[in-house]
N, CA, C and O of each residue as an XYZ file, in Angstrom:
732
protein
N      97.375    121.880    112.494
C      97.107    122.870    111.461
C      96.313    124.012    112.078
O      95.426    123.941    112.929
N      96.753    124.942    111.547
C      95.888    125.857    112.414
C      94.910    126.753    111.099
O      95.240    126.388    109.971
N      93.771    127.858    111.132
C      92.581    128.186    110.597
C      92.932    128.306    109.342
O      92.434    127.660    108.420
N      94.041    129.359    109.216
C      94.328    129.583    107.736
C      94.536    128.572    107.239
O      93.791    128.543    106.260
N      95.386    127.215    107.306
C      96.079    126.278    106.235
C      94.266    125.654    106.332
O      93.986    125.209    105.219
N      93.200    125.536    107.191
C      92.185    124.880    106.611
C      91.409    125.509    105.526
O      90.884    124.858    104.622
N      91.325    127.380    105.690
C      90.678    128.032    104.941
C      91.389    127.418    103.385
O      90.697    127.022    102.447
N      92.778    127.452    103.390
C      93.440    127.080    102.503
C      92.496    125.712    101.738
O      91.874    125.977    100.710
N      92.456    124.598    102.178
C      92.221    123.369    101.477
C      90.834    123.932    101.904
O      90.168    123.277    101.102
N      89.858    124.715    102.623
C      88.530    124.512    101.729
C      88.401    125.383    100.395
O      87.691    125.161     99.414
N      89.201    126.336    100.612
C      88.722    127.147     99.323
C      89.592    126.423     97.916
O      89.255    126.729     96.773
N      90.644    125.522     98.166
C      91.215    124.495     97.187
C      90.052    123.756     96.730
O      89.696    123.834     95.554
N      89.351    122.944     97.699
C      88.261    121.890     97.280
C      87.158    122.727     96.535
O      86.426    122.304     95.640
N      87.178    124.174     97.146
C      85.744    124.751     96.293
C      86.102    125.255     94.760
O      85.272    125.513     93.888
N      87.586    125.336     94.641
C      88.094    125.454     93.354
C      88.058    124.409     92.425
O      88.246    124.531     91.215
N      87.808    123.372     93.034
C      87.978    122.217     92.108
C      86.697    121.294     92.121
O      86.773    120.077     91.952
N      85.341    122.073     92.368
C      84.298    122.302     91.896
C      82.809    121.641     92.840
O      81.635    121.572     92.476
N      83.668    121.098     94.565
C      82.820    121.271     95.496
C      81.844    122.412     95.625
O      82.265    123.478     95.176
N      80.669    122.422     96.126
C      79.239    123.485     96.127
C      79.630    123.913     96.977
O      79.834    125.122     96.868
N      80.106    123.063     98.781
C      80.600    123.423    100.004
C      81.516    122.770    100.180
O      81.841    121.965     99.307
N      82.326    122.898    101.488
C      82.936    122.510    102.335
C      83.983    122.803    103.237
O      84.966    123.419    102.825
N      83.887    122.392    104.575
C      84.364    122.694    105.489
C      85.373    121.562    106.138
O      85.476    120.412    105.710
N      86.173    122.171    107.369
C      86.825    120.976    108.281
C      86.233    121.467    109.765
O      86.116    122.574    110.290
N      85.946    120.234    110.143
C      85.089    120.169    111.363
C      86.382    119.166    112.410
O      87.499    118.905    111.964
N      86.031    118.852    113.433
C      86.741    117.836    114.296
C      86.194    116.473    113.826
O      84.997    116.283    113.609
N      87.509    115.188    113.633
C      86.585    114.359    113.619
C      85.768    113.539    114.504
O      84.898    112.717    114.217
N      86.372    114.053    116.040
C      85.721    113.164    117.076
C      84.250    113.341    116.994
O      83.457    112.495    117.406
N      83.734    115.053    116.166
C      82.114    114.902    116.339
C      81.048    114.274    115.034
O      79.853    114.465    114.811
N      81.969    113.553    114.413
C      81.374    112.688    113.421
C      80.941    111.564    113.911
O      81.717    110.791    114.473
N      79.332    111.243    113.740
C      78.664    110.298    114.378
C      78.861    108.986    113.781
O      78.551    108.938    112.591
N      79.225    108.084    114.215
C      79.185    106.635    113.446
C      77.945    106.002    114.293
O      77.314    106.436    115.256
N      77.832    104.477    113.338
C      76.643    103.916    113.781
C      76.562    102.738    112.969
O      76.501    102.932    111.755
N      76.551    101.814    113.294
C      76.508    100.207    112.996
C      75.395    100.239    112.046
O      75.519     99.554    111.031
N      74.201    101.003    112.230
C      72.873    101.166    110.777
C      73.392    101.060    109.626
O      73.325    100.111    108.845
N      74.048    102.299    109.490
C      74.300    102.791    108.534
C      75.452    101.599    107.054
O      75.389    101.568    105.825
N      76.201    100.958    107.916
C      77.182     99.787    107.793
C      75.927     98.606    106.904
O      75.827     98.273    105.723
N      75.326     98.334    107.842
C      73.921     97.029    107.808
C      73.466     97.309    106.839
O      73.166     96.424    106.038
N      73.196     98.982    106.489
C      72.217     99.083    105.297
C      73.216     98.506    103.437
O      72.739     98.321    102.318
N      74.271     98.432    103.811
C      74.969     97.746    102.856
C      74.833     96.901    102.723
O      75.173     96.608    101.577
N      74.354     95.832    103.432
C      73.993     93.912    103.340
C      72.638     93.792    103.138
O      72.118     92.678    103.198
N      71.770     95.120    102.830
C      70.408     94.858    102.325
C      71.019     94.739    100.573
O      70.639     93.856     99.804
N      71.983     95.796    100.216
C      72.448     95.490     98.812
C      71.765     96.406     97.549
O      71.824     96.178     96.341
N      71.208     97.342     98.148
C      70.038     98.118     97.036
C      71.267     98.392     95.921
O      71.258     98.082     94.730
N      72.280     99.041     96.648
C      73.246     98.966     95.048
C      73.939     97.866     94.349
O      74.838     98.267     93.610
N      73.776     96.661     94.380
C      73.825     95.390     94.068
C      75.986     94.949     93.823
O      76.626     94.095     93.209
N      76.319     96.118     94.710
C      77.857     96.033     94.824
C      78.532     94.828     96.138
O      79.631     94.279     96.212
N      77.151     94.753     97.163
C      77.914     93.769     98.123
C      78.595     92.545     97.984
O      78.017     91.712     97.285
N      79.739     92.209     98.501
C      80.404     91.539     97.998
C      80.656     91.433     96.886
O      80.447     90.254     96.600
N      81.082     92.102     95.818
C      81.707     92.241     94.441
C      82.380     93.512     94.661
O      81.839     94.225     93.815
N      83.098     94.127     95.182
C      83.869     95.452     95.542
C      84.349     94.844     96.875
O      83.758     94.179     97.725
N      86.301     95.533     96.726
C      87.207     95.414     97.310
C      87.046     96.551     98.132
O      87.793     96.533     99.110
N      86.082     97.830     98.014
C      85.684     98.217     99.309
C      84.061     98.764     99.696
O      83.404     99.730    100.083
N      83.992     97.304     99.254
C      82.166     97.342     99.238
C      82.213     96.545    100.678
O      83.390     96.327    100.964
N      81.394     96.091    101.577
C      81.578     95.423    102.518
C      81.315     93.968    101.876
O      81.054     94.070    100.678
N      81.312     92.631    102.352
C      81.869     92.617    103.553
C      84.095     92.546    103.644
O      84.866     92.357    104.585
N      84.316     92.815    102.131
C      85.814     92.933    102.040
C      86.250     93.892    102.764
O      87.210     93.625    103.486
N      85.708     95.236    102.795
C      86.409     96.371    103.041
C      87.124     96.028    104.775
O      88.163     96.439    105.290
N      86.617     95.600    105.023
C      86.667     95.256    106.846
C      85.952     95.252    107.597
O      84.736     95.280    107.405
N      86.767     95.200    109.155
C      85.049     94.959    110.176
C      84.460     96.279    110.381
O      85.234     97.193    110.666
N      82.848     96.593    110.250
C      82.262     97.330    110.820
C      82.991     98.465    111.775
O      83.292     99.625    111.492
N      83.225     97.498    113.389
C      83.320     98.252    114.353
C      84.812     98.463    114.072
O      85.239     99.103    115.032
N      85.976     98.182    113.054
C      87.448     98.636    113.172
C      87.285     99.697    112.511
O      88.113    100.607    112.482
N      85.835     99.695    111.708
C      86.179    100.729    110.785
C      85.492    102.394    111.425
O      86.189    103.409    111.404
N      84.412    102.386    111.822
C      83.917    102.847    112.895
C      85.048    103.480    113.995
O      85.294    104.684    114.064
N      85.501    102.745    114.593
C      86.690    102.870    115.641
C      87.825    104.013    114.941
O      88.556    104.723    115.631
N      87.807    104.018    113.850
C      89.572    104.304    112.667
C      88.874    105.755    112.213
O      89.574    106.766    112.154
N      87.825    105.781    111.979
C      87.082    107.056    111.828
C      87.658    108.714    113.276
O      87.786    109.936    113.212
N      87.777    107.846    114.123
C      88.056    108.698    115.433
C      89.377    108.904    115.742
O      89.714    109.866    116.432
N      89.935    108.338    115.435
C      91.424    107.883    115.221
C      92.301    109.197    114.374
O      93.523    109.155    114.233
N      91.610    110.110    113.960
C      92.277    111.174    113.210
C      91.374    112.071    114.130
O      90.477    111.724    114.898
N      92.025    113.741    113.740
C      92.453    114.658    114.339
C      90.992    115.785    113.428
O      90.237    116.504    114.083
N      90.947    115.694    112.372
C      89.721    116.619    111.544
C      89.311    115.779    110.103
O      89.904    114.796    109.659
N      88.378    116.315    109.640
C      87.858    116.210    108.535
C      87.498    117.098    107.563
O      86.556    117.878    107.706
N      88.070    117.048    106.741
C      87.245    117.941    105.634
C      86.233    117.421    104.406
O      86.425    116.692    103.432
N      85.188    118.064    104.858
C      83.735    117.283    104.258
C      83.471    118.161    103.136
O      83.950    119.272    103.359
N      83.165    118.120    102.546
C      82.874    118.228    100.734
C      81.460    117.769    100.413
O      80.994    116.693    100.790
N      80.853    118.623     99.724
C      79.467    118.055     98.748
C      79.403    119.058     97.230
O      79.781    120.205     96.992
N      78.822    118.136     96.504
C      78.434    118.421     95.087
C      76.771    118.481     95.347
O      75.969    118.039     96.170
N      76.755    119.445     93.924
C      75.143    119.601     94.527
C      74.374    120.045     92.899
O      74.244    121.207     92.515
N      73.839    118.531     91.944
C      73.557    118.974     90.906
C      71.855    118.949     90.650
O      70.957    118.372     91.265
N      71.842    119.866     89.428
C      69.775    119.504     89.444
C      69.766    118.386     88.758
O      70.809    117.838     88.401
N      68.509    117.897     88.482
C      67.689    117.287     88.411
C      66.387    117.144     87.593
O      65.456    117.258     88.389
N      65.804    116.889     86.007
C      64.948    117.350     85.685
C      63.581    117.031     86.972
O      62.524    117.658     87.042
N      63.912    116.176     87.650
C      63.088    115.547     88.597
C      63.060    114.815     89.219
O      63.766    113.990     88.639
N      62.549    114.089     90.672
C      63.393    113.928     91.604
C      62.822    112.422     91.469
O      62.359    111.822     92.439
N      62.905    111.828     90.070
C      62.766    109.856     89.868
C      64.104    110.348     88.541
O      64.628    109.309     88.141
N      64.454    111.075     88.134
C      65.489    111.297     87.224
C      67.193    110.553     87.850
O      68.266    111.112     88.079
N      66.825    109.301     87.942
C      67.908    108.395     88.216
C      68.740    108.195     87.611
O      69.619    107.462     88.065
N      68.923    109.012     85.668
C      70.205    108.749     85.136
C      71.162    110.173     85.640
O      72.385    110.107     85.759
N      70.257    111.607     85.936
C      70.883    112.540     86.449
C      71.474    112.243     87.374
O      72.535    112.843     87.543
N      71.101    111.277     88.307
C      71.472    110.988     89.727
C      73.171    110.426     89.445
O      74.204    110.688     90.061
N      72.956    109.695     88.436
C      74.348    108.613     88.126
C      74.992    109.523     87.928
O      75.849    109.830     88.756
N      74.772    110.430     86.521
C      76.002    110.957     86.231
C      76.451    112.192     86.903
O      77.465    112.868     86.727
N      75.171    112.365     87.949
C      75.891    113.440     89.179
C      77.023    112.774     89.641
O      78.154    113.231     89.474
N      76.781    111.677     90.237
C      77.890    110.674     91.380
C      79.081    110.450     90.710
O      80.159    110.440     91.304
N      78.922    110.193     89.007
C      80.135    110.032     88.235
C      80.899    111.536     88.482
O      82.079    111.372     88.795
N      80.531    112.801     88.417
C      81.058    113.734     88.551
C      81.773    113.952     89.501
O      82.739    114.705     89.389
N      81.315    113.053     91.197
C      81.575    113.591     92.095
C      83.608    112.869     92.377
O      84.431    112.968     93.288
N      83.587    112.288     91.174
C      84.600    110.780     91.457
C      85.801    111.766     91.280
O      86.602    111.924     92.201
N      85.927    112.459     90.035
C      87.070    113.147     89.884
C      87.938    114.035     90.923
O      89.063    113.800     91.362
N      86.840    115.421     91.254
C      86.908    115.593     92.525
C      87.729    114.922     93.537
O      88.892    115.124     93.885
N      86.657    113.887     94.013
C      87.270    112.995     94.806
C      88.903    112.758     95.002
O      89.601    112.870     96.010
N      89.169    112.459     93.909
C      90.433    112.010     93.329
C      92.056    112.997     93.032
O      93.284    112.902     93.041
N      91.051    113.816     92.818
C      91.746    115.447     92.807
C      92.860    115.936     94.225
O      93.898    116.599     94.228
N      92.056    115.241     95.385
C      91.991    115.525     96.537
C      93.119    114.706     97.286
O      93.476    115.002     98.426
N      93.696    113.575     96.507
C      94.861    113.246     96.933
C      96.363    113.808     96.975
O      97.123    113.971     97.930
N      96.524    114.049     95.593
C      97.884    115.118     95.774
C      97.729    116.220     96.200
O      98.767    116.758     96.585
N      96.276    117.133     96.343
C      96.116    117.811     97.428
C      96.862    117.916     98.582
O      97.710    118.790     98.765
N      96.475    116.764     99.625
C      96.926    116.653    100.517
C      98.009    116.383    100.535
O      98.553    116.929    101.495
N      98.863    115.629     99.794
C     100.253    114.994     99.708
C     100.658    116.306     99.727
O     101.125    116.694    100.799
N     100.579    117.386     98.476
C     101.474    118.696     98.482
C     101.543    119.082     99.579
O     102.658    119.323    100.043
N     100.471    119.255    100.296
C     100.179    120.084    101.878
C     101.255    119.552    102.881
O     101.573    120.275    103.825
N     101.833    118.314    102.720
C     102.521    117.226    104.124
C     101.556    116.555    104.169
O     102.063    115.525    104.614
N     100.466    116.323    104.043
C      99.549    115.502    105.403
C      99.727    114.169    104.764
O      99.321    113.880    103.638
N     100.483    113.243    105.721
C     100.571    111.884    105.290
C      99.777    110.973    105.866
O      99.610    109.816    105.482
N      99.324    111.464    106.725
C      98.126    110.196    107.468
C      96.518    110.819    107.114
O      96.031    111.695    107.829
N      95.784    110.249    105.930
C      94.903    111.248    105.605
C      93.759    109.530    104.955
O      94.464    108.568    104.650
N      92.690    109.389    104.859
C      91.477    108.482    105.081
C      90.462    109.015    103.762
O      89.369    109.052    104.326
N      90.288    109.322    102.739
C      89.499    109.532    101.527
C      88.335    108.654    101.559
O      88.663    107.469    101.490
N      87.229    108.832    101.631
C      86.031    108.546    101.806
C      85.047    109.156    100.501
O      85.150    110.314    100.096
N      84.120    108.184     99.957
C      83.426    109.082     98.875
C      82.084    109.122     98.875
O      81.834    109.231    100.076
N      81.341    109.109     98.461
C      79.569    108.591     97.873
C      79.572    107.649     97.538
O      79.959    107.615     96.371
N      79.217    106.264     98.115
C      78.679    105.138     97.221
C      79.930    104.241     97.400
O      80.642    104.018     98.379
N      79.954    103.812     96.149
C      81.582    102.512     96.032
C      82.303    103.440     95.408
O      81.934    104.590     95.170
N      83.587    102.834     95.070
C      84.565    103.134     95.152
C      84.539    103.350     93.718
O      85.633    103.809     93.393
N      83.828    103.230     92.793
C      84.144    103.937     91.202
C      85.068    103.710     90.400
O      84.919    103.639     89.181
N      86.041    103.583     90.958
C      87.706    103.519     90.239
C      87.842    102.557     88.829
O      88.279    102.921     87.737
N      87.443    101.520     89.125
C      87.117    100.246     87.884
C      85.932     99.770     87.916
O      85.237     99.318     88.826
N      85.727     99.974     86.437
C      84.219     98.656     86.458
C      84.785     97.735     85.222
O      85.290     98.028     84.138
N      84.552     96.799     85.709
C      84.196     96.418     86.701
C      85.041     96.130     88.113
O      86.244     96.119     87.857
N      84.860     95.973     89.051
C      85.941     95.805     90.149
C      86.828     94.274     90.022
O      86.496     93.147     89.653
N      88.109     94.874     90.527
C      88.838     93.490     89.918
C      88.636     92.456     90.740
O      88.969     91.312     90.429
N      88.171     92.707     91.668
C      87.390     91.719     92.729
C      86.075     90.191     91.593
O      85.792     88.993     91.627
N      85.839     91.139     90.999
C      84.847     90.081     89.751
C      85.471     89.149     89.179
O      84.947     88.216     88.570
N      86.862     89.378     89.366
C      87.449     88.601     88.434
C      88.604     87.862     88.906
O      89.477     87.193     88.354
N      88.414     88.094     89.749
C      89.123     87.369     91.240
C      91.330     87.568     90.870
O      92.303     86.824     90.988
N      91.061     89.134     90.377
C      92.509     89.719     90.855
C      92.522     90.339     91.871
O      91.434     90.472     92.432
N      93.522     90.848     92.390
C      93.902     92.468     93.192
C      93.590     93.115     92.666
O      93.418     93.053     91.449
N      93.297     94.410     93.703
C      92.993     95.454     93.293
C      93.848     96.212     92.607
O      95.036     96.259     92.926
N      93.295     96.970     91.472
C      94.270     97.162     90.198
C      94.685     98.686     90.796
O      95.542     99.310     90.170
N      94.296     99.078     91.579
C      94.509    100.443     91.656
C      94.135    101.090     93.659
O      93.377    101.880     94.223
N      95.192    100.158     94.017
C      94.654    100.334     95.667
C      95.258    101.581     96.143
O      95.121    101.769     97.352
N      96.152    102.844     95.217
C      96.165    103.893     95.804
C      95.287    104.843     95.839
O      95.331    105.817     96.590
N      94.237    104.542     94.822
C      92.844    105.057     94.530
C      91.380    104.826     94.895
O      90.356    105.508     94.935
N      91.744    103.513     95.152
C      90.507    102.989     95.883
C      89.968    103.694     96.936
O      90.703    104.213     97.776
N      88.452    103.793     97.001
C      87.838    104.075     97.969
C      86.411    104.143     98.245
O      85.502    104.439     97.470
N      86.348    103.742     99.782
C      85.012    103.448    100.185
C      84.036    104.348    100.623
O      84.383    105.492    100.328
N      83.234    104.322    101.054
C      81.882    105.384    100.887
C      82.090    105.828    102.622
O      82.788    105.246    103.452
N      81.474    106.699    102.755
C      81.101    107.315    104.230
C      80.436    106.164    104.977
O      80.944    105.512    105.889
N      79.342    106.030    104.501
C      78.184    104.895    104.831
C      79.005    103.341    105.440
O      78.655    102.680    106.417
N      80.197    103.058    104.480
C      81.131    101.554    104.977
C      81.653    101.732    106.096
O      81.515    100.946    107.034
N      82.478    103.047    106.142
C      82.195    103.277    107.956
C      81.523    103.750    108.628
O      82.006    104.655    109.308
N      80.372    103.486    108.775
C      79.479    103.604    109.522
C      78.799    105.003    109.636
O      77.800    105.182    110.333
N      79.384    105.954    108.929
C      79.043    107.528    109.325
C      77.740    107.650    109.001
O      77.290    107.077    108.009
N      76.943    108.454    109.847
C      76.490    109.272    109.585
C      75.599    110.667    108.659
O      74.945    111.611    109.102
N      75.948    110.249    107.188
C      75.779    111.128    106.503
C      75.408    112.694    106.483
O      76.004    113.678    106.045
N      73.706    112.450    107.388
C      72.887    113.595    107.824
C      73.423    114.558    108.471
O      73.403    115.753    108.172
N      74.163    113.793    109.833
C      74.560    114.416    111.316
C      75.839    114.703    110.536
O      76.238    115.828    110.838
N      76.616    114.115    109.660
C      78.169    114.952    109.393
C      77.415    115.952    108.513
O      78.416    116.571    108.154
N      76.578    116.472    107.998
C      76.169    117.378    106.691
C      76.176    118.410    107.682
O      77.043    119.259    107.477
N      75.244    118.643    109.013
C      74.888    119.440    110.252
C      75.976    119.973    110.775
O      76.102    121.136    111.158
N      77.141    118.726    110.803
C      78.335    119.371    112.105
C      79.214    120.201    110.827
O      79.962    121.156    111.036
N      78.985    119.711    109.735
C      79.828    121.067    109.117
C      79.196    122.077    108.110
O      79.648    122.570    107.077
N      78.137    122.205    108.679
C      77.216    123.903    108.609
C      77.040    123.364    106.954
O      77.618    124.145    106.199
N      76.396    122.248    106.253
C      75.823    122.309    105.438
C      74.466    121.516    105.017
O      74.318    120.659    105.887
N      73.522    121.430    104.170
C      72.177    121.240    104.159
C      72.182    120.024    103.316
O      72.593    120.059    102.156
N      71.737    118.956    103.874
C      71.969    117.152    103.659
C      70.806    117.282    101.919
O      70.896    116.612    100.891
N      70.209    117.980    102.139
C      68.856    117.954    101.043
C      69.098    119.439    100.776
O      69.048    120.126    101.796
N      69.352    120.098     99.624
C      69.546    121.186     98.480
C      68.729    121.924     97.748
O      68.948    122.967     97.133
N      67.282    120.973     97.929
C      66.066    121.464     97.057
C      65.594    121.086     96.308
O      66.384    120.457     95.604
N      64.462    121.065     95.885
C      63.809    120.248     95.413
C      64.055    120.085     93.356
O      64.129    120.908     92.443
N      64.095    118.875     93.424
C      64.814    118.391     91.944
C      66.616    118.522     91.849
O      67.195    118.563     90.763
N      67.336    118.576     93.178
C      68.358    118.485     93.512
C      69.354    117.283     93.672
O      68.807    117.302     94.774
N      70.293    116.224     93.685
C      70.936    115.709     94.335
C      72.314    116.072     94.901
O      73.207    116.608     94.244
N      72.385    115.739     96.125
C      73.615    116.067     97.169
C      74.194    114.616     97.421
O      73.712    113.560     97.831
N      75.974    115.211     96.812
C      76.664    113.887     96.679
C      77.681    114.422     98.075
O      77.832    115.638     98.191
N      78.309    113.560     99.032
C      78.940    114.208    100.155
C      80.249    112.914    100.208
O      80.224    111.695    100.041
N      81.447    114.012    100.562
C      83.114    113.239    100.514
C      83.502    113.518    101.603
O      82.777    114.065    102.434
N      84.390    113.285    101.754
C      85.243    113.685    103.728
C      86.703    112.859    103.488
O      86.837    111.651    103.292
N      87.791    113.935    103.572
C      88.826    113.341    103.887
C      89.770    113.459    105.264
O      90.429    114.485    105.433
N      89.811    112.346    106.267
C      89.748    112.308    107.453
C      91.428    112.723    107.449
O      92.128    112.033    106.708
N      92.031    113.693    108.152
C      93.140    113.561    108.442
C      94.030    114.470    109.888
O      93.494    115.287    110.637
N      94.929    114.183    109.918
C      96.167    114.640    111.372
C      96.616    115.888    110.773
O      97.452    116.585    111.349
């Protein structure tokens, strides 16, 4: 792809109500086994109950590895206030906002050609609650599904940097960040 067709899908994503975003290379997206681990501490109480919560989603280092494996990224953030920065129901229904978006971003790419393309979001995967994993079906909706930056191992901070945007927004802010990896 060359500059214009990217200018193209960022100014698509900023139409459909991203704050930023850019496409960077993905070889300079940092992964890191931390970032993975900090999922088996469990603060969002999704481990193991999500089909792409770890430890289902897969291994660490395949996933890590599959990250590099494509050609660019286009990274995305939402960026809402806050009456204040313990205002944890703003926080939710920021992240709920960020899902649609997200989602938006598939026939995106399909219209474009790009068939080998990796959707990555904030957090778990959103799609059902509860996850059909609870209830010990398949996943009800595996063309939608999707896992967080953090399950493969990325980076968050260092990808916010490599594509010229600011990880923290200001104060009484939250910054929700997406990336869809593709050829």
């Amino acid at each position: 792809m060359e500059n214009k067709a990217f200018a193209e899908l960022v100014d698509e994503v900023l139409a459909r109500g991203a704050f930023k975003a850019a496409v960077i290379e993905a070889k300079s997206i940092e992964t890191d086994r931390i970032f993975r681990d900090m999922c088996a501490a469990n603060a969002c109480g999704m481990y193991g109950k999500c089909y792409m919560c770890p430890p289902d989603v897969g291994d660490a280092e395949a996933l890590m590895a599959s990250v590099k494996s494509y050609r660019y990224a286009l990274v995305y953030q939402t960026v809402s206030e806050l009456e204040d920065s313990f205002d944890f129901e703003g926080m939710t229904e920021a992240k709920k906002r960020t899902y649609p978006l997200a989602q938006s971003l598939r026939p995106l790419f399909a219209e474009k050609g790009i068939k080998r393309v990796l959707h990555l979001g904030a957090g778990g995967c959103g799609v059902c609650k509860p996850c059909a994993k609870q209830s010990g079906e398949p996943c009800r909706f595996p063309d939608k599904a999707m896992a967080s930056l953090e399950v493969y191992g990325i980076n968050v901070s260092a990808l916010a940097k490599s594509a010229g945007m600011k990880y923290i927004n200001g104060q009484n802010t939250v910054t929700y960040f997406g990336a869809v990896l593709f050829d």
